[in-house]
MOPAC internal coordinates of N, CA, C and O (Angstrom, degrees):
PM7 1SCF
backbone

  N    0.0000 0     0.00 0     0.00 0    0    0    0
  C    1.4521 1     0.00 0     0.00 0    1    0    0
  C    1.5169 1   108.78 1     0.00 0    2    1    0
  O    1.2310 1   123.39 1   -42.31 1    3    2    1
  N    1.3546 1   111.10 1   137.69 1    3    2    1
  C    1.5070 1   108.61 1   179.79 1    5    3    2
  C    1.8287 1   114.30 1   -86.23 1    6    5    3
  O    1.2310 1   118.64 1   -57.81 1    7    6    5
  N    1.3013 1   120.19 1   122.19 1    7    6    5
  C    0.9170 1   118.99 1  -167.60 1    9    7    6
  C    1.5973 1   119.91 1  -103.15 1   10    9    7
  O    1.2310 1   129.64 1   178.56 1   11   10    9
  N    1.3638 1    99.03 1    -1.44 1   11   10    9
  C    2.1078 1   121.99 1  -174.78 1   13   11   10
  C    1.7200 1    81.93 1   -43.33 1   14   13   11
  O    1.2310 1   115.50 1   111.09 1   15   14   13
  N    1.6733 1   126.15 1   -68.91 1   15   14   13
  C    1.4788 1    97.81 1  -161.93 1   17   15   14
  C    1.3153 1   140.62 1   -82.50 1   18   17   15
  O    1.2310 1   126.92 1  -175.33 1   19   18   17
  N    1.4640 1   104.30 1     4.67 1   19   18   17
  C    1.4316 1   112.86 1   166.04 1   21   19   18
  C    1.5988 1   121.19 1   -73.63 1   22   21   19
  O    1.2310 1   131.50 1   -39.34 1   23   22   21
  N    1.5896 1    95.41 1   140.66 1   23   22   21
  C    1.7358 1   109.92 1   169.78 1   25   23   22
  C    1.6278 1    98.81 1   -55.83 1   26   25   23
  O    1.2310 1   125.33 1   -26.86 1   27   26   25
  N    1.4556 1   107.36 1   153.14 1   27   26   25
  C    1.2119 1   122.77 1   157.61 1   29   27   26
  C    1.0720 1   111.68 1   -30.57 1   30   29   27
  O    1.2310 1   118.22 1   109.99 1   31   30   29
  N    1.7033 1   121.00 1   -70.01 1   31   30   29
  C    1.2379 1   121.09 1  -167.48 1   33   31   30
  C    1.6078 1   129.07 1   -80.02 1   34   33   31
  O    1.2310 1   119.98 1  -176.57 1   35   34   33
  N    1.5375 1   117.65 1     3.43 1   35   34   33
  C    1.4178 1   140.10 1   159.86 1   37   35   34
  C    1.9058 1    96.82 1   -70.56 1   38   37   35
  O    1.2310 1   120.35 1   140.94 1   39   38   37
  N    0.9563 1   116.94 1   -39.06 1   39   38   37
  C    1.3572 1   135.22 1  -152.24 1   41   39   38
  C    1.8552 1    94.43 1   -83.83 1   42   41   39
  O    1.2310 1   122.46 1   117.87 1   43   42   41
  N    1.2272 1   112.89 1   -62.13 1   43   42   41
  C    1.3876 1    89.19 1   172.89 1   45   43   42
  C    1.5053 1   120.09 1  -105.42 1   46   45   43
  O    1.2310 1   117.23 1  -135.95 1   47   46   45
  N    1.7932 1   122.87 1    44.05 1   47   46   45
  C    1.4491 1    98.10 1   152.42 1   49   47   46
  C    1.0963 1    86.18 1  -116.18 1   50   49   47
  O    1.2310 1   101.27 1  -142.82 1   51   50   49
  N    1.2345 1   151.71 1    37.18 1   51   50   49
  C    1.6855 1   147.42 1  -164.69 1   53   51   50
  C    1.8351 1    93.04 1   -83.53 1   54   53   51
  O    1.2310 1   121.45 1   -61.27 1   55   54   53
  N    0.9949 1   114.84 1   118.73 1   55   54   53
  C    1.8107 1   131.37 1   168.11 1   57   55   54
  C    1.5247 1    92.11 1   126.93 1   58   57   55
  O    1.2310 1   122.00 1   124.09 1   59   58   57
  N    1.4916 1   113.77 1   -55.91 1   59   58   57
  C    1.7231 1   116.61 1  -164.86 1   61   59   58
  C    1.4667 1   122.37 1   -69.93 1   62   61   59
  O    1.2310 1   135.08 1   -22.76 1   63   62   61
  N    2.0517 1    88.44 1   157.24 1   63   62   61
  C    1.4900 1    74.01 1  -168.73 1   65   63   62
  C    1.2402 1   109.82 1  -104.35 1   66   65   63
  O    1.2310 1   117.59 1    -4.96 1   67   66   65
  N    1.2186 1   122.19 1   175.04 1   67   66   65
  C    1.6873 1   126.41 1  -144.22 1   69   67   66
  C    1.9162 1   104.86 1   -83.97 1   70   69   67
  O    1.2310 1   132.94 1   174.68 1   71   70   69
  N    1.5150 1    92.61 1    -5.32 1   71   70   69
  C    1.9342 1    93.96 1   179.09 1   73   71   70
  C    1.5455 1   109.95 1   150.87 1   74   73   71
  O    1.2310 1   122.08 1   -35.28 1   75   74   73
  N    1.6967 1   113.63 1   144.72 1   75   74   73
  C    1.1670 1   110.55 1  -151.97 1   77   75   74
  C    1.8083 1   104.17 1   -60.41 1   78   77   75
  O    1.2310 1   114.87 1   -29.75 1   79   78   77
  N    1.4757 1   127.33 1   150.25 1   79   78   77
  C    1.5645 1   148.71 1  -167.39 1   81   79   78
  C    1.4414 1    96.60 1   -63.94 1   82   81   79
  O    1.2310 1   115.01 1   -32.04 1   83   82   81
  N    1.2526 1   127.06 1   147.96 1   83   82   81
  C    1.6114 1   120.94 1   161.21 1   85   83   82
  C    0.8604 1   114.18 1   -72.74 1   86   85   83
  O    1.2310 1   124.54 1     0.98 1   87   86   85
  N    1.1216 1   108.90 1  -179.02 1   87   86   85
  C    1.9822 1   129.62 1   166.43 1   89   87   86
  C    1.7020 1    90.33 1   -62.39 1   90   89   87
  O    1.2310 1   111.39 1   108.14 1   91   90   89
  N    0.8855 1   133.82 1   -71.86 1   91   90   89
  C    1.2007 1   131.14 1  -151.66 1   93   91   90
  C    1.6161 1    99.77 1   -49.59 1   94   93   91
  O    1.2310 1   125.19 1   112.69 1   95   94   93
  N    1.4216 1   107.64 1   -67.31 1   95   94   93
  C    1.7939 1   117.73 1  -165.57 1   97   95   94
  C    1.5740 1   102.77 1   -56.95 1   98   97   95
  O    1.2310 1   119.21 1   153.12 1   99   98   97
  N    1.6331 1   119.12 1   -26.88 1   99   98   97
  C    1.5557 1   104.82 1   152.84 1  101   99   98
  C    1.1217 1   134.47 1   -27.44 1  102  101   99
  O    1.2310 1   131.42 1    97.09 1  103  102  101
  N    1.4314 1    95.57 1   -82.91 1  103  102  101
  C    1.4610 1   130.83 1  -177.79 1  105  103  102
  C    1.8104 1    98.06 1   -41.08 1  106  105  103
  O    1.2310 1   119.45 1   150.03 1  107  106  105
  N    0.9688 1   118.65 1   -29.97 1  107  106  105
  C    1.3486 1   116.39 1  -150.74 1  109  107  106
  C    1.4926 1    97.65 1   -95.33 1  110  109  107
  O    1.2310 1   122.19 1   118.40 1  111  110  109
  N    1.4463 1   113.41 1   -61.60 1  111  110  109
  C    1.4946 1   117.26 1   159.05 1  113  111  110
  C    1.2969 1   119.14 1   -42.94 1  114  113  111
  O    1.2310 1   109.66 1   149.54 1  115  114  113
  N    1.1874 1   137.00 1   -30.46 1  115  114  113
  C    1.7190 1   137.56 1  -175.03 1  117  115  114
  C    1.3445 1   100.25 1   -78.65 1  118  117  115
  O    1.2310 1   117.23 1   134.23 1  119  118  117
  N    1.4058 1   122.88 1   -45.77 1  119  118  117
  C    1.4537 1   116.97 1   173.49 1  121  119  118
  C    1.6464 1   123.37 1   -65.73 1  122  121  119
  O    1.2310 1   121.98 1   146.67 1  123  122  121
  N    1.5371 1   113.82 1   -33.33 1  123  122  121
  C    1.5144 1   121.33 1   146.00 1  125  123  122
  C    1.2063 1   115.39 1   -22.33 1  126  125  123
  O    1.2310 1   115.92 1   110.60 1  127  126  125
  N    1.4039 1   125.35 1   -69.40 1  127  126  125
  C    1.6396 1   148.54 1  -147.56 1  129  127  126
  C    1.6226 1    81.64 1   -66.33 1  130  129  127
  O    1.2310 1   130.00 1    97.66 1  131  130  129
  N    1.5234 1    98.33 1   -82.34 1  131  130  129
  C    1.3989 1   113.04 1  -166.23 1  133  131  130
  C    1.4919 1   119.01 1   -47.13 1  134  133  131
  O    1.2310 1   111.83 1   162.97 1  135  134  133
  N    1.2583 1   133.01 1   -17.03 1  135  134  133
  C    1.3786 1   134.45 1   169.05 1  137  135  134
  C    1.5152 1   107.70 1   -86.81 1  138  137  135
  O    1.2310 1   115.84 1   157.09 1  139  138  137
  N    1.2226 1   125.50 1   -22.91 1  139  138  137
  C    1.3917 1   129.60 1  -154.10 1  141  139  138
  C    1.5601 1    83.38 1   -88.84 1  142  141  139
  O    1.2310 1   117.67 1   107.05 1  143  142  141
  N    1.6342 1   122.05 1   -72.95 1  143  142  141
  C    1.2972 1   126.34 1  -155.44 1  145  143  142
  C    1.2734 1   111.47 1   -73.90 1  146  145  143
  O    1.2310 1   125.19 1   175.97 1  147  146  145
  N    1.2551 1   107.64 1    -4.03 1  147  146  145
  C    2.3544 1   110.01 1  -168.67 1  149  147  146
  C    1.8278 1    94.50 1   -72.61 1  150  149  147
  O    1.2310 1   104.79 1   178.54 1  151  150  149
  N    0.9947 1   145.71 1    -1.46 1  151  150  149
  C    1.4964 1   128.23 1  -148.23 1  153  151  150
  C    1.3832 1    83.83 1  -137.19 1  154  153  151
  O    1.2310 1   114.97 1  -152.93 1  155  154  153
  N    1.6997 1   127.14 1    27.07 1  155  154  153
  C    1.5640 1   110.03 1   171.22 1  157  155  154
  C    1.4307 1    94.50 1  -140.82 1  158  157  155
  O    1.2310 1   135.89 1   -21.26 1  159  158  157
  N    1.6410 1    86.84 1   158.74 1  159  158  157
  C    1.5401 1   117.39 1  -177.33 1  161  159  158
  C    1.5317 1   114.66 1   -67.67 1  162  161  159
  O    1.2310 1   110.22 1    -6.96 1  163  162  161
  N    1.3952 1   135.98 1   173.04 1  163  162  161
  C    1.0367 1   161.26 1  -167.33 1  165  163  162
  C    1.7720 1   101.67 1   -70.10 1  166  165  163
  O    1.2310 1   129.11 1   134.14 1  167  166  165
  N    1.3659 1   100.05 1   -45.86 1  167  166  165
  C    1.4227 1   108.95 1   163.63 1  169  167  166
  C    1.6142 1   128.72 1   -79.28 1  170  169  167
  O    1.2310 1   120.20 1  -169.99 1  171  170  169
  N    1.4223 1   117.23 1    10.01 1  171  170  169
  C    1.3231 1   114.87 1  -178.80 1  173  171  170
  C    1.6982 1   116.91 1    72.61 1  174  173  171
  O    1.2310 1   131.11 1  -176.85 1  175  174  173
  N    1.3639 1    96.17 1     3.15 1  175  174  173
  C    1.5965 1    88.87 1   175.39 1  177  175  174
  C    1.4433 1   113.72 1  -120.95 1  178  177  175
  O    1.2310 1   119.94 1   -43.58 1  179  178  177
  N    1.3180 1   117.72 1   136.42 1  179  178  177
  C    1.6943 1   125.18 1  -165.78 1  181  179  178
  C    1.3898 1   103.18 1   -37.00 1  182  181  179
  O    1.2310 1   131.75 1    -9.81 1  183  182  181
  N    1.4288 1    94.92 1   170.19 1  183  182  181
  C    1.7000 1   101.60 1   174.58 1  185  183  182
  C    1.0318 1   102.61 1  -126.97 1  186  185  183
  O    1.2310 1   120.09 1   -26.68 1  187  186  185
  N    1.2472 1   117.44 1   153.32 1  187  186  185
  C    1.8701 1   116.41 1   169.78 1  189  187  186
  C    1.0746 1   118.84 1  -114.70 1  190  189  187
  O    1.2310 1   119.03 1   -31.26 1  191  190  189
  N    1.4986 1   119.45 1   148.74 1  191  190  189
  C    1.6206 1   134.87 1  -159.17 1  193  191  190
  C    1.5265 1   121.90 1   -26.33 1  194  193  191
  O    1.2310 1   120.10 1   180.00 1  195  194  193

């Protein structure tokens, strides 16, 4: 990634995240996970209807 136009300080929080997630955005992401991965096989590959 070219970094010439970033500020210094763009420059070193670049990957991190900006502060620990709430309870809520947990909760919210865990239900992500769990909807995403429920519809696959044993082998990791989708299943169909």
């Amino acid at each position: 990634m070219a970094i010439e136009y970033l500020s210094d300080e763009q420059v070193a929080r670049y990957g991190q995240f900006a502060g620990e997630p709430s309870p809520q955005e947990l909760e919210s992401f865990s239900g992500w996970m769990l909807r995403r991965w429920s519809g696959r096989g044993s082998s990791g590959a989708r299943t169909t209807g």
